[in-house]
N, CA, C and O atoms as a Tripos MOL2 file, in Angstrom:
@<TRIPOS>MOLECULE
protein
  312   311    78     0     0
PROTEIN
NO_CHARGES

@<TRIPOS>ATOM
      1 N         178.4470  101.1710   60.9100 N.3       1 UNK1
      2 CA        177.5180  102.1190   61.4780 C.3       1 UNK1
      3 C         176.4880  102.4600   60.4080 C.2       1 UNK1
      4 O         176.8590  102.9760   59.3540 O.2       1 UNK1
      5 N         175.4170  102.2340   60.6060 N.am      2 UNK2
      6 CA        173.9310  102.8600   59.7720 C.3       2 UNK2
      7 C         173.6790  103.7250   60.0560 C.2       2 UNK2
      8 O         173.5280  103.9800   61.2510 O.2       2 UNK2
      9 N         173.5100  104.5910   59.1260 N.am      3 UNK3
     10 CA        172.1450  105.4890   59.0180 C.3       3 UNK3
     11 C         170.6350  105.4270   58.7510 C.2       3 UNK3
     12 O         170.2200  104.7590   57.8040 O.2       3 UNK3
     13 N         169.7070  106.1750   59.6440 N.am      4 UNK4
     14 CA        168.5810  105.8850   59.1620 C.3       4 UNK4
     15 C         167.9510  106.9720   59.4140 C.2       4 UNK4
     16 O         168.1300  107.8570   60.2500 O.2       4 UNK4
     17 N         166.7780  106.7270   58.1540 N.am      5 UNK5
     18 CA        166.0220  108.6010   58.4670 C.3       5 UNK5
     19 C         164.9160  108.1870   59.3710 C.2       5 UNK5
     20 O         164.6300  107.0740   59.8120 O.2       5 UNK5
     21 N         164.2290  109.6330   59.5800 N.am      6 UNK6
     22 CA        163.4330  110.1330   60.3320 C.3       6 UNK6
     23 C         162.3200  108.8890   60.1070 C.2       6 UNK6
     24 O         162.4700  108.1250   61.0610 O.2       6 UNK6
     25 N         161.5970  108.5480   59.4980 N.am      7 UNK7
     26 CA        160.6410  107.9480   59.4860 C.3       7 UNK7
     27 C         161.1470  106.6210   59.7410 C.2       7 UNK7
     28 O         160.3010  105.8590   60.2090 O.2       7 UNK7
     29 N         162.2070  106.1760   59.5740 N.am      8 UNK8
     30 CA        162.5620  104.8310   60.1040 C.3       8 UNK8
     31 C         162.9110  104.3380   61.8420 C.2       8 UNK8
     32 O         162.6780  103.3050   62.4690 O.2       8 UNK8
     33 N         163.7670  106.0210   62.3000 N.am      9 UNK9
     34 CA        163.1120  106.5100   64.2980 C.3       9 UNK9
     35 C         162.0350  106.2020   64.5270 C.2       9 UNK9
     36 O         161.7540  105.3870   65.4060 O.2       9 UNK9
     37 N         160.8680  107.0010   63.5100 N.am     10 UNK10
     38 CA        159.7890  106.8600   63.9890 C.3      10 UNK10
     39 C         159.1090  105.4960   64.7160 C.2      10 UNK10
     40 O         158.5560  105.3070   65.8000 O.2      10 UNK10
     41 N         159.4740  104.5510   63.4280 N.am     11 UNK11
     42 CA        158.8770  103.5350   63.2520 C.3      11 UNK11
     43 C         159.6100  102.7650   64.0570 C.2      11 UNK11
     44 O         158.8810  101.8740   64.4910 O.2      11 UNK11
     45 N         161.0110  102.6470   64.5890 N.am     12 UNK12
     46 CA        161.9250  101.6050   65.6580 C.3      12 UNK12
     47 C         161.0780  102.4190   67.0070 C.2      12 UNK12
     48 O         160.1930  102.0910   67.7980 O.2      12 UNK12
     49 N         161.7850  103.4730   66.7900 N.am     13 UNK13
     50 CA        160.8770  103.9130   68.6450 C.3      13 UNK13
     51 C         159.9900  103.7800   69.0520 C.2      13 UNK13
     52 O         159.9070  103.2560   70.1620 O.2      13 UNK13
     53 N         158.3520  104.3820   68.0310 N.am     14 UNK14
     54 CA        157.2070  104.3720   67.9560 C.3      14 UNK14
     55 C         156.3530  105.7590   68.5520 C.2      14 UNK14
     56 O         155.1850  105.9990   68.8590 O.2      14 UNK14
     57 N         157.9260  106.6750   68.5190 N.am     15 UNK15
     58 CA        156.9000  108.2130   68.5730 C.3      15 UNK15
     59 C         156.8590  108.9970   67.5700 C.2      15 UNK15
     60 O         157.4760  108.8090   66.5210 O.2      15 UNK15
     61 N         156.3040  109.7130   67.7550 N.am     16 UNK16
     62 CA        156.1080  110.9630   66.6750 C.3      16 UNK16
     63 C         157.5800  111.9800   66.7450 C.2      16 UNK16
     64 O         158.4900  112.1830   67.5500 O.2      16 UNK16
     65 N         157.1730  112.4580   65.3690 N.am     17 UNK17
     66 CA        157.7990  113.3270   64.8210 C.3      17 UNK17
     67 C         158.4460  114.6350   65.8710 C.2      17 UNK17
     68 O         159.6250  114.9430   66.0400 O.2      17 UNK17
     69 N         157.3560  115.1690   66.4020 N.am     18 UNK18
     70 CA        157.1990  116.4710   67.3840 C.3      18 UNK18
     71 C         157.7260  115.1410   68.6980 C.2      18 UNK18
     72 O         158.5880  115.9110   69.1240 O.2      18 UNK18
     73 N         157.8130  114.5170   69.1520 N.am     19 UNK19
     74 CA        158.0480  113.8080   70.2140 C.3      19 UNK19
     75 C         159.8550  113.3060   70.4230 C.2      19 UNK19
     76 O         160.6790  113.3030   71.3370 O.2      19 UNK19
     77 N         159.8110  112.9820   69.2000 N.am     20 UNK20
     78 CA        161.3150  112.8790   68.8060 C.3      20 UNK20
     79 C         162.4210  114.2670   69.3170 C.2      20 UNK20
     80 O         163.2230  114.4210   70.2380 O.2      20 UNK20
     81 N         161.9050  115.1760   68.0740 N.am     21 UNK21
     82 CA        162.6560  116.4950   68.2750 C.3      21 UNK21
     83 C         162.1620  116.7250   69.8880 C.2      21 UNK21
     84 O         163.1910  116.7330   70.5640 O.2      21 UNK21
     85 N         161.4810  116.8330   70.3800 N.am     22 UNK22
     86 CA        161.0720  117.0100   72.1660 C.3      22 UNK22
     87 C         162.1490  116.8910   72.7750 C.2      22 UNK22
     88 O         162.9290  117.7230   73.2390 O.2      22 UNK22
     89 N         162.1390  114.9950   72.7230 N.am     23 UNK23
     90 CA        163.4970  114.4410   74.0170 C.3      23 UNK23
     91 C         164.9130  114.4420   72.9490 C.2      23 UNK23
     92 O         166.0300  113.9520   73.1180 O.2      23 UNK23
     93 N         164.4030  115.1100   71.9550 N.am     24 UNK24
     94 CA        166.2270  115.7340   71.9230 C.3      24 UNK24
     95 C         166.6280  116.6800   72.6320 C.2      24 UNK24
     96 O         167.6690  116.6870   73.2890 O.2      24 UNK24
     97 N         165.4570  117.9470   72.5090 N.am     25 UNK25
     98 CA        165.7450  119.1700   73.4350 C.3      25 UNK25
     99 C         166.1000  118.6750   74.6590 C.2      25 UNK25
    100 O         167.3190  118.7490   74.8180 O.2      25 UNK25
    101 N         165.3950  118.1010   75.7790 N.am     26 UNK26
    102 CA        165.2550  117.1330   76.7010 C.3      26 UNK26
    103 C         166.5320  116.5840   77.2790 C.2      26 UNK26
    104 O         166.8590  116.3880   78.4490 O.2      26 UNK26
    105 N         167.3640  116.3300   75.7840 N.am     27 UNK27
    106 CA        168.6960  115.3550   76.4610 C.3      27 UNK27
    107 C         168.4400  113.8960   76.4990 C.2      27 UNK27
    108 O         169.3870  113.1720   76.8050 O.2      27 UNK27
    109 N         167.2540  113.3500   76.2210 N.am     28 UNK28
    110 CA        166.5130  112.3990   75.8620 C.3      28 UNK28
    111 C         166.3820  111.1520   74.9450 C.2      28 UNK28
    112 O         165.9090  110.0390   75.1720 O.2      28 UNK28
    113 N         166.9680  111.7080   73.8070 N.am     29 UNK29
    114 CA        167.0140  111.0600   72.5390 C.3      29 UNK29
    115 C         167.8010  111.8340   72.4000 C.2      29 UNK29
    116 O         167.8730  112.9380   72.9410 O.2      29 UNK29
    117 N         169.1360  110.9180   70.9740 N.am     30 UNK30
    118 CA        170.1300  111.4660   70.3960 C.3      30 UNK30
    119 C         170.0760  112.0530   69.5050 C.2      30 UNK30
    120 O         169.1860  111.7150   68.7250 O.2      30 UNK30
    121 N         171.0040  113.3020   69.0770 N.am     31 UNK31
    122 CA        170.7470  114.3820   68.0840 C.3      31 UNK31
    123 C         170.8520  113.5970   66.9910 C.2      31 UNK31
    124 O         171.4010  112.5040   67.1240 O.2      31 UNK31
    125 N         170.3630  113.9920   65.7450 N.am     32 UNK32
    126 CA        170.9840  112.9780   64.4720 C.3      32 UNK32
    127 C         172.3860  114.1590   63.9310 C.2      32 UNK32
    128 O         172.6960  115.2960   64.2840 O.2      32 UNK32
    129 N         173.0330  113.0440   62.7860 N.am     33 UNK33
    130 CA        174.1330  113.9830   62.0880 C.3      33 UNK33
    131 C         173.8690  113.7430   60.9080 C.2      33 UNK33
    132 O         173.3610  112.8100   60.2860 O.2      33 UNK33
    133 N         174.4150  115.0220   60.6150 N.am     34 UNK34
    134 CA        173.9700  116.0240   59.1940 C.3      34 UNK34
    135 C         174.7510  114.9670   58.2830 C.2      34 UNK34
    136 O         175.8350  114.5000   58.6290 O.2      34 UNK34
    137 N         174.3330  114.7500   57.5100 N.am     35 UNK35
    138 CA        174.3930  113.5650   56.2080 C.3      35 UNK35
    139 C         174.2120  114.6700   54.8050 C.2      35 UNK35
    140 O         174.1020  114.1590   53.6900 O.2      35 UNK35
    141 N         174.1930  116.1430   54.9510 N.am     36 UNK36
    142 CA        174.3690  116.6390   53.8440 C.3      36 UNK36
    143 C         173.8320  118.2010   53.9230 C.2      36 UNK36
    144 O         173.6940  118.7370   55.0220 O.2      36 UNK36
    145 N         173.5960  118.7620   52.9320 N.am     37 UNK37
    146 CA        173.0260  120.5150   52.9750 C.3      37 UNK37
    147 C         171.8490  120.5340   54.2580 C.2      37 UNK37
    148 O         171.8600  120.9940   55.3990 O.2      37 UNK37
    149 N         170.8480  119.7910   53.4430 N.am     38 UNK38
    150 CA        169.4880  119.9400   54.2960 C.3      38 UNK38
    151 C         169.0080  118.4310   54.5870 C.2      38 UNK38
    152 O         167.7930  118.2320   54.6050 O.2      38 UNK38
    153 N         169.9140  117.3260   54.8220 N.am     39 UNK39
    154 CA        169.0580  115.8850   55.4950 C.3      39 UNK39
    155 C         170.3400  115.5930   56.5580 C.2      39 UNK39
    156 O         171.5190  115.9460   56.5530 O.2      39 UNK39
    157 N         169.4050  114.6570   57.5970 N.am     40 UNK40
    158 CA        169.9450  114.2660   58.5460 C.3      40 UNK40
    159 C         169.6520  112.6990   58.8960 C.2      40 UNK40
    160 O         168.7270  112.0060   58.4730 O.2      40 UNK40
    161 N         170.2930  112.4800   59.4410 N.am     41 UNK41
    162 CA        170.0090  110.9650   59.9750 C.3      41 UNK41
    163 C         170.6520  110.2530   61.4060 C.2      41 UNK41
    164 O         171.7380  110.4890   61.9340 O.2      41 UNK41
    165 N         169.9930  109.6670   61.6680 N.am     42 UNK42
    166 CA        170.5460  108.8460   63.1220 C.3      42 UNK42
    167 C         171.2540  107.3820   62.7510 C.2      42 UNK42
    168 O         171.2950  106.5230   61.8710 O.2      42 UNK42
    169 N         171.7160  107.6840   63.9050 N.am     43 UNK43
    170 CA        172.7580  106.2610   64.2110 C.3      43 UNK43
    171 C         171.9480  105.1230   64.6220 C.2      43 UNK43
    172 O         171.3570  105.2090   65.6980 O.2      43 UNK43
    173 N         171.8410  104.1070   63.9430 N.am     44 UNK44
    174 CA        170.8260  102.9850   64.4000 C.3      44 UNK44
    175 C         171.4850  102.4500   65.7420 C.2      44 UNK44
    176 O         170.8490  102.4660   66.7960 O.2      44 UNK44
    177 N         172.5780  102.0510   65.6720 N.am     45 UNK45
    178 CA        173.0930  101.5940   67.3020 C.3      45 UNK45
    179 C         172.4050  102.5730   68.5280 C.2      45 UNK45
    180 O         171.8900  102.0420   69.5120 O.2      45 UNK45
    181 N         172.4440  103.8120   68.3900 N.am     46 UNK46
    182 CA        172.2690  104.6210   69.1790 C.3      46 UNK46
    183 C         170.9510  104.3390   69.4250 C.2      46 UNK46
    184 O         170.6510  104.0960   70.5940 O.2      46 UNK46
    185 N         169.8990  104.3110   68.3910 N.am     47 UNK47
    186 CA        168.4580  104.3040   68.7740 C.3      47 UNK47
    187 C         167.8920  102.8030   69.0580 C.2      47 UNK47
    188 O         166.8040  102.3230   69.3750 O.2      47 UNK47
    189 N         169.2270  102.3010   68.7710 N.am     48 UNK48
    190 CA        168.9180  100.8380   69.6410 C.3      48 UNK48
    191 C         168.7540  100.9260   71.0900 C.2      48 UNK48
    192 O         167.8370  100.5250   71.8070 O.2      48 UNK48
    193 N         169.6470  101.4270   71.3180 N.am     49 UNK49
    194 CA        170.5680  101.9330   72.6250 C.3      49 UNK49
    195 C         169.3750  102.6590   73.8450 C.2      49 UNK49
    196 O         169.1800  102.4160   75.0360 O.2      49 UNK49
    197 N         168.8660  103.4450   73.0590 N.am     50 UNK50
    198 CA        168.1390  104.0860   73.7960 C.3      50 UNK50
    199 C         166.5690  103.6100   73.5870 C.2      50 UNK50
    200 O         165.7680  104.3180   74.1980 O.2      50 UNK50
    201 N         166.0260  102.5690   72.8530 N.am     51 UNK51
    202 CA        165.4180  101.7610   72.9980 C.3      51 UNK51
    203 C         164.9960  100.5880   73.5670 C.2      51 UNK51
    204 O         163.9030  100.0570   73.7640 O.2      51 UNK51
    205 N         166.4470  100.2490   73.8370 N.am     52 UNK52
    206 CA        166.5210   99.1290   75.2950 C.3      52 UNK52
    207 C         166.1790  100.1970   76.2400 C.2      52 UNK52
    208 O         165.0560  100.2210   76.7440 O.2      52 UNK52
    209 N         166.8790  100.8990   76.4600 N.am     53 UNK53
    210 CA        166.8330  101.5650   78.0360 C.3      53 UNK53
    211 C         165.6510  101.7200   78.3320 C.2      53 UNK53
    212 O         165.5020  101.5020   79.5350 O.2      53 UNK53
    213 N         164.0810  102.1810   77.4840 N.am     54 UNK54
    214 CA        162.9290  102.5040   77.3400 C.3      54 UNK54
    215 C         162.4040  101.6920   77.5600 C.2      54 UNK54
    216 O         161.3610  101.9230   78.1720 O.2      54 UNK54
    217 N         162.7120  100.2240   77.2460 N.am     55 UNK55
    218 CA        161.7950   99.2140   77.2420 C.3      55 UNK55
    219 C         162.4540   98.7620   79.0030 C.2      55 UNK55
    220 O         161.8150   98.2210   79.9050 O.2      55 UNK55
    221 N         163.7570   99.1700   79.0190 N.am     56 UNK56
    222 CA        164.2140   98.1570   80.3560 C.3      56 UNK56
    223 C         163.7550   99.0440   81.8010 C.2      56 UNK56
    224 O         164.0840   98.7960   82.9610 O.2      56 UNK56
    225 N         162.9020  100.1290   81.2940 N.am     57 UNK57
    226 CA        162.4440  101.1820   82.5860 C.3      57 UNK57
    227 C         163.3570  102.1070   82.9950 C.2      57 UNK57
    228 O         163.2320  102.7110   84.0610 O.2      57 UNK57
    229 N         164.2680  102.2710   82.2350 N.am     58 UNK58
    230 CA        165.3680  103.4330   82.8320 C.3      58 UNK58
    231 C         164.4420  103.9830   83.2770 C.2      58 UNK58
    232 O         163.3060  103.5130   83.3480 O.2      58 UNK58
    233 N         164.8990  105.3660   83.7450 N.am     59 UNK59
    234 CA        164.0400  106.5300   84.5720 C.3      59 UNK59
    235 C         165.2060  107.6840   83.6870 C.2      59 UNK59
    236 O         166.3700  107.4870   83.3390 O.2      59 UNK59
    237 N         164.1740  109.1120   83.4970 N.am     60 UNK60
    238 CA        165.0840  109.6330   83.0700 C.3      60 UNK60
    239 C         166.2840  110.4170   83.1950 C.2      60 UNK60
    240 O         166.8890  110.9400   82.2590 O.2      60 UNK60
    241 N         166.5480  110.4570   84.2540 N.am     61 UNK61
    242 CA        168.1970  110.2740   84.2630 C.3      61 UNK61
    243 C         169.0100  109.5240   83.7140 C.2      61 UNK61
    244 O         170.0210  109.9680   83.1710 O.2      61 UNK61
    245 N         168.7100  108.2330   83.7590 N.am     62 UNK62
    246 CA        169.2960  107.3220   83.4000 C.3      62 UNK62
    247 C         169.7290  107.2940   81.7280 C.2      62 UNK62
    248 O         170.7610  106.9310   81.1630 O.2      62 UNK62
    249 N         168.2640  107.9260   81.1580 N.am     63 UNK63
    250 CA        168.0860  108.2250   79.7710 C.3      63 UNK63
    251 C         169.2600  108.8930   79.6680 C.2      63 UNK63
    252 O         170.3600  108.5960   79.2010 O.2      63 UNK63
    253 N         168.7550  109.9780   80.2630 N.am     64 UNK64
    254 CA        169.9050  111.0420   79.9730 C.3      64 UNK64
    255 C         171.3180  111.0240   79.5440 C.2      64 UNK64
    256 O         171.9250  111.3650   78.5290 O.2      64 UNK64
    257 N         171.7540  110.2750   81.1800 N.am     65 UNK65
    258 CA        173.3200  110.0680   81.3040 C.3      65 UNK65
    259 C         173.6400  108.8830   79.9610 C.2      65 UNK65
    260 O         174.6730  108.8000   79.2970 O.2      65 UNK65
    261 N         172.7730  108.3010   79.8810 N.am     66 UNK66
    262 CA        173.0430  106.8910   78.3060 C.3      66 UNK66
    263 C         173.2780  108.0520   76.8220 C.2      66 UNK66
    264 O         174.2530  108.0890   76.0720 O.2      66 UNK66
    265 N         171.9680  108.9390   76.7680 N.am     67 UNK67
    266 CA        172.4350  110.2250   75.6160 C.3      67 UNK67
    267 C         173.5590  110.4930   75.6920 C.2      67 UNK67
    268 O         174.3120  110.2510   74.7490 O.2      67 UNK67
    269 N         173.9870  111.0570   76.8080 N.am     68 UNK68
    270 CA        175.6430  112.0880   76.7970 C.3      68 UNK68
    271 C         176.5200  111.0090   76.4630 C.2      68 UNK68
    272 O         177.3470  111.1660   75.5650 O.2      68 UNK68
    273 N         176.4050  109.6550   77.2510 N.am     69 UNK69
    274 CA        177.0680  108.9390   76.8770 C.3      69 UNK69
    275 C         177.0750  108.3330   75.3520 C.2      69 UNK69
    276 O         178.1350  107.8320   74.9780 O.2      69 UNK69
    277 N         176.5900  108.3390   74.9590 N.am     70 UNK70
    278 CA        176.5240  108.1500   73.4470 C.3      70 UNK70
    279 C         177.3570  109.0140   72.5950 C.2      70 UNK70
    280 O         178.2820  108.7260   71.8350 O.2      70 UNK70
    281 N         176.7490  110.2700   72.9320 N.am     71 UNK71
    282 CA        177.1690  111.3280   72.3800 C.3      71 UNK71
    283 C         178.6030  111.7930   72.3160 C.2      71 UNK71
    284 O         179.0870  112.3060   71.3070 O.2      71 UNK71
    285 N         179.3580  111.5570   73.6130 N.am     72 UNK72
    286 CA        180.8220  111.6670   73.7960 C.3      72 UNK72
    287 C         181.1400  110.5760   72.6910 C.2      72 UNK72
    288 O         181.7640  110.9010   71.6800 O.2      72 UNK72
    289 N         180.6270  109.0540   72.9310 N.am     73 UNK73
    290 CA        181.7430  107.7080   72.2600 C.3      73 UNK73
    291 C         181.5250  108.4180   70.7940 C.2      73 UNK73
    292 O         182.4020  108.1040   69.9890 O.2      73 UNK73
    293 N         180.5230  109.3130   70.2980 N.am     74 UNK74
    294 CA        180.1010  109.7160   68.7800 C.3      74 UNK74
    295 C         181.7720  110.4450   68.7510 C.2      74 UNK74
    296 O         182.7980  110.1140   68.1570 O.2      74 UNK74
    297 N         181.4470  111.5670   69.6930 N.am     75 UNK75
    298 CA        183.0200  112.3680   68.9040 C.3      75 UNK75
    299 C         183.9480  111.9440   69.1240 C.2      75 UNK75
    300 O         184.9460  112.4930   68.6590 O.2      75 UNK75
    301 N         184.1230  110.4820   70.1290 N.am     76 UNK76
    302 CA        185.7070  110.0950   69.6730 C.3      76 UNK76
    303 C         185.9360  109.4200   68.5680 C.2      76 UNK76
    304 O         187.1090  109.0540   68.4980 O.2      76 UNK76
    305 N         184.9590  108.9580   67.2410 N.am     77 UNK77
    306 CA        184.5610  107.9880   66.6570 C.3      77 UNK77
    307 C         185.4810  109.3510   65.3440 C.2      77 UNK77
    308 O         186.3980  109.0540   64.5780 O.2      77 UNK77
    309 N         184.9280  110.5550   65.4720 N.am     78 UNK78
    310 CA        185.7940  111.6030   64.7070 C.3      78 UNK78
    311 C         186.9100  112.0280   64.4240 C.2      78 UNK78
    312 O         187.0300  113.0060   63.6860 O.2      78 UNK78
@<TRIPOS>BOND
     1     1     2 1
     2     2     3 1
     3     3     4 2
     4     3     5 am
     5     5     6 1
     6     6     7 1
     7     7     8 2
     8     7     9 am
     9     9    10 1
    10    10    11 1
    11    11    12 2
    12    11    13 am
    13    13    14 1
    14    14    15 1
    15    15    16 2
    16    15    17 am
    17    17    18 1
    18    18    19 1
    19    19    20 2
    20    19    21 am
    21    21    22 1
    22    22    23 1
    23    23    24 2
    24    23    25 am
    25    25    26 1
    26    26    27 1
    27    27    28 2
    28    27    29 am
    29    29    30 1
    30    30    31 1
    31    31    32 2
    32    31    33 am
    33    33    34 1
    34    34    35 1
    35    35    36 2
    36    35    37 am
    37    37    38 1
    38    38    39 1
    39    39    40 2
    40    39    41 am
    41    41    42 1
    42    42    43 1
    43    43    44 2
    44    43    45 am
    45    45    46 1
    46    46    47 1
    47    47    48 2
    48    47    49 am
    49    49    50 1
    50    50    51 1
    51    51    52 2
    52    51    53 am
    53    53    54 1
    54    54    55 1
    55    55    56 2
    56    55    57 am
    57    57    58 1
    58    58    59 1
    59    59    60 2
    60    59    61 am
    61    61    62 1
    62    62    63 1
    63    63    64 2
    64    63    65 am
    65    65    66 1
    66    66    67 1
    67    67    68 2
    68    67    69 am
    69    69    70 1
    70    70    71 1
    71    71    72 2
    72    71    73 am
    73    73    74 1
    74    74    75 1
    75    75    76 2
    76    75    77 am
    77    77    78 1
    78    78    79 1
    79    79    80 2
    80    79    81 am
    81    81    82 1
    82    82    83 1
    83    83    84 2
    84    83    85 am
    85    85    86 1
    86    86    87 1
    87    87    88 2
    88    87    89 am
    89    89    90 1
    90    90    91 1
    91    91    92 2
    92    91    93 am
    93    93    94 1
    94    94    95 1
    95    95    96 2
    96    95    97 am
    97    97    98 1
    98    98    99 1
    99    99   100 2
   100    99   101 am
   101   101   102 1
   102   102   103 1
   103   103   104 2
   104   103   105 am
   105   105   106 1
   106   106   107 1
   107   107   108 2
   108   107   109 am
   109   109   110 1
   110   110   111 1
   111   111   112 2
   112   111   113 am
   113   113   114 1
   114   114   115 1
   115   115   116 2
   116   115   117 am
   117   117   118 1
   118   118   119 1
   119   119   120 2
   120   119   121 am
   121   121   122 1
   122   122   123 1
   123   123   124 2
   124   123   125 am
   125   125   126 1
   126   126   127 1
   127   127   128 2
   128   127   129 am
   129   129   130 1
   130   130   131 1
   131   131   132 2
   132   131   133 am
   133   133   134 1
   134   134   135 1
   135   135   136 2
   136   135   137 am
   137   137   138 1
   138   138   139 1
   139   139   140 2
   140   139   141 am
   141   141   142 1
   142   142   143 1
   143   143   144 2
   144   143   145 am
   145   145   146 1
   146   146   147 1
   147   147   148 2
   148   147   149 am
   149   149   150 1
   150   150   151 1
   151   151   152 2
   152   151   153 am
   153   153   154 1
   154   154   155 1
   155   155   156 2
   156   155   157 am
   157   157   158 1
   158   158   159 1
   159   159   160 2
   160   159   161 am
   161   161   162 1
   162   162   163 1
   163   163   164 2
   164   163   165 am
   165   165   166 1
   166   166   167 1
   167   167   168 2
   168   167   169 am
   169   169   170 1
   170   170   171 1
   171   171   172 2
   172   171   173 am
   173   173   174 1
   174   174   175 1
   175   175   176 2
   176   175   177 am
   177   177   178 1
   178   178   179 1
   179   179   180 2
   180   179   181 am
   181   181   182 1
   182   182   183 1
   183   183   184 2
   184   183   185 am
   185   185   186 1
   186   186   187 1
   187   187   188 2
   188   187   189 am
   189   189   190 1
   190   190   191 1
   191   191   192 2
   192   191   193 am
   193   193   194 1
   194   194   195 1
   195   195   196 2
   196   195   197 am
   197   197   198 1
   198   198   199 1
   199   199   200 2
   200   199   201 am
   201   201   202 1
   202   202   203 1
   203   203   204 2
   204   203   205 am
   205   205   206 1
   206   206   207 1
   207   207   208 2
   208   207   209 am
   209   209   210 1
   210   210   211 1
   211   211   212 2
   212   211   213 am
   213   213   214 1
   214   214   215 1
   215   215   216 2
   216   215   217 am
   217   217   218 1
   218   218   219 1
   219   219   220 2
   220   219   221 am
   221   221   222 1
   222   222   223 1
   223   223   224 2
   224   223   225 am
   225   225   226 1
   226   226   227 1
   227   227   228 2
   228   227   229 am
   229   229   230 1
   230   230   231 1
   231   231   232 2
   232   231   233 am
   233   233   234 1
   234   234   235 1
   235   235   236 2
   236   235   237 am
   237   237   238 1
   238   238   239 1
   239   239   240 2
   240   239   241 am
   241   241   242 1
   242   242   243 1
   243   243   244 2
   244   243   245 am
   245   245   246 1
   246   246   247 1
   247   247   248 2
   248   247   249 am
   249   249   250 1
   250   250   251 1
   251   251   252 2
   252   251   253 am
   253   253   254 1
   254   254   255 1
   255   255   256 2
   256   255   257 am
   257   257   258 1
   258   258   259 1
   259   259   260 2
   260   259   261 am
   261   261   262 1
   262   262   263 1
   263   263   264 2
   264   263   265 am
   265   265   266 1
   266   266   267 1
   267   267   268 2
   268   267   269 am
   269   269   270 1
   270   270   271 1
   271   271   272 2
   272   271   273 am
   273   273   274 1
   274   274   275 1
   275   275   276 2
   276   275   277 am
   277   277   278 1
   278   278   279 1
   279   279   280 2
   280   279   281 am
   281   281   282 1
   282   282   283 1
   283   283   284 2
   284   283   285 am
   285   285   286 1
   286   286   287 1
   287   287   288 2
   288   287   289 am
   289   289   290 1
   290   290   291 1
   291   291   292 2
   292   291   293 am
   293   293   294 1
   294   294   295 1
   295   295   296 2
   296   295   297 am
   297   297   298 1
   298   298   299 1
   299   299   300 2
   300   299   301 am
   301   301   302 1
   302   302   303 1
   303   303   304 2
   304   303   305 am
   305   305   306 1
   306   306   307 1
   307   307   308 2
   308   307   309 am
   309   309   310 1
   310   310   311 1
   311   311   312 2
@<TRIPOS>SUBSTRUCTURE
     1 UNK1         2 RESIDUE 1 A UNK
     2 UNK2         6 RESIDUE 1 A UNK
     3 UNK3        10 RESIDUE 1 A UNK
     4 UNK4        14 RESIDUE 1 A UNK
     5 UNK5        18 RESIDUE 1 A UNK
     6 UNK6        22 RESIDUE 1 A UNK
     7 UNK7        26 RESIDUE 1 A UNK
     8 UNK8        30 RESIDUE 1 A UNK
     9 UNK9        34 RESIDUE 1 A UNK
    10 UNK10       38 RESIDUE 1 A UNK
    11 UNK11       42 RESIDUE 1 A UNK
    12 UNK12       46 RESIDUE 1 A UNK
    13 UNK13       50 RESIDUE 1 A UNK
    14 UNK14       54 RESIDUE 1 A UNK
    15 UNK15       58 RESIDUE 1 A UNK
    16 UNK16       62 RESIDUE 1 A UNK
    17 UNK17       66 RESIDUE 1 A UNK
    18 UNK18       70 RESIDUE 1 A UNK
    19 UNK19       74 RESIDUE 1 A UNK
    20 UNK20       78 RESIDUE 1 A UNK
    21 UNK21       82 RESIDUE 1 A UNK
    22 UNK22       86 RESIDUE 1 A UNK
    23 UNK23       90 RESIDUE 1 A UNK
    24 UNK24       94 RESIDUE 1 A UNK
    25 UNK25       98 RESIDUE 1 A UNK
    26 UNK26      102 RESIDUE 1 A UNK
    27 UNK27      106 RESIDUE 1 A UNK
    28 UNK28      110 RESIDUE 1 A UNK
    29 UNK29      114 RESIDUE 1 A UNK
    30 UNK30      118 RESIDUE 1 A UNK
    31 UNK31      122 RESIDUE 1 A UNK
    32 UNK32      126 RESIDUE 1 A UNK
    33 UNK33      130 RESIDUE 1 A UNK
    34 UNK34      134 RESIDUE 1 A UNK
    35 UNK35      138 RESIDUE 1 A UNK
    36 UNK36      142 RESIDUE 1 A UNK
    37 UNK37      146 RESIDUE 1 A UNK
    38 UNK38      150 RESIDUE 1 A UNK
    39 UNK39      154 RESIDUE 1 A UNK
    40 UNK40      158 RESIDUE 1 A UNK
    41 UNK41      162 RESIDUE 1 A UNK
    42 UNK42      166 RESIDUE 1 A UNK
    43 UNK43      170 RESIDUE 1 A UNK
    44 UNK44      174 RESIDUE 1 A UNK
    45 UNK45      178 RESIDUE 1 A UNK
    46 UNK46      182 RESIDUE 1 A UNK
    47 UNK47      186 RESIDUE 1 A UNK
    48 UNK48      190 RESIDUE 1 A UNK
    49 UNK49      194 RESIDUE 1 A UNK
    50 UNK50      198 RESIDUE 1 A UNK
    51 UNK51      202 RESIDUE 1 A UNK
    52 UNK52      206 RESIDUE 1 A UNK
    53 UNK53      210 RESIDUE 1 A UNK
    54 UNK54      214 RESIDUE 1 A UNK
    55 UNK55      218 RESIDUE 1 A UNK
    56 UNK56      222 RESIDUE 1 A UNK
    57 UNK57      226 RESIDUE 1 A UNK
    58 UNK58      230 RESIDUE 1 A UNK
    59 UNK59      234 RESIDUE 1 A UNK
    60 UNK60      238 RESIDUE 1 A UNK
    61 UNK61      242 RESIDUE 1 A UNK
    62 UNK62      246 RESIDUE 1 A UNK
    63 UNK63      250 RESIDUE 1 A UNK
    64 UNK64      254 RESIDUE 1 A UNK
    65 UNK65      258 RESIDUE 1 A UNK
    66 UNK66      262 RESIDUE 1 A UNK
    67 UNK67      266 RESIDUE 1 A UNK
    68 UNK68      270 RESIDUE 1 A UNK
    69 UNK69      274 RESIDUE 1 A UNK
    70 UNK70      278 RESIDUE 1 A UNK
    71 UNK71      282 RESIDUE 1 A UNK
    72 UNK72      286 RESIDUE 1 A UNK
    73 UNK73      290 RESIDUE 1 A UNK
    74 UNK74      294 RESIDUE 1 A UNK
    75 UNK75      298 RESIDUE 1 A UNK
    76 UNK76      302 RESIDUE 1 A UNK
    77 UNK77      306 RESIDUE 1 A UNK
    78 UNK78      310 RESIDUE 1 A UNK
C-alpha cells in the first residue's frame, strides 16, 4: 500500500486543492490518513479506484457507494 501526498492527488486526478477537500465533504473522494502530527496522505489504490470510476462515467452515487466502500475495506485492513 502507498502513500502519496497532496500534490501527487492533485496531479493523478487533475483537480485542485479546494476541489479535492470539496468531494471529500461530498462523500466523493476518499479521506486521506494521518501519516503523523500535522501531514496526511492518501492511499494510491484508492485514488486509483476512484479514478477509474471518473473516467468510466459513474454518476455520483455510484462515486459515493465506491468511497464508503473503500472506506469500510480501509478499517478492516486495521
Amino acid at each position: 500500500m502507498a502513500l502519496i501526498p497532496l500534490p501527487e492527488v492533485i496531479r493523478q486526478s487533475g483537480l485542485s486543492r479546494s476541489s479535492v477537500y470539496h468531494y471529500i465533504d461530498e462523500g466523493l473522494f476518499p479521506r486521506p490518513v494521518k501519516i503523523g502530527e500535522r501531514a496526511v496522505a492518501w492511499i494510491s489504490s484508492e485514488i486509483a479506484a476512484v479514478n477509474e470510476a471518473r473516467i468510466a462515467g459513474k454518476s455520483r452515487e455510484e462515486l459515493k457507494s465506491l468511497v464508503s466502500k473503500l472506506q469500510i475495506a480501509r478499517q478492516g485492513c486495521a
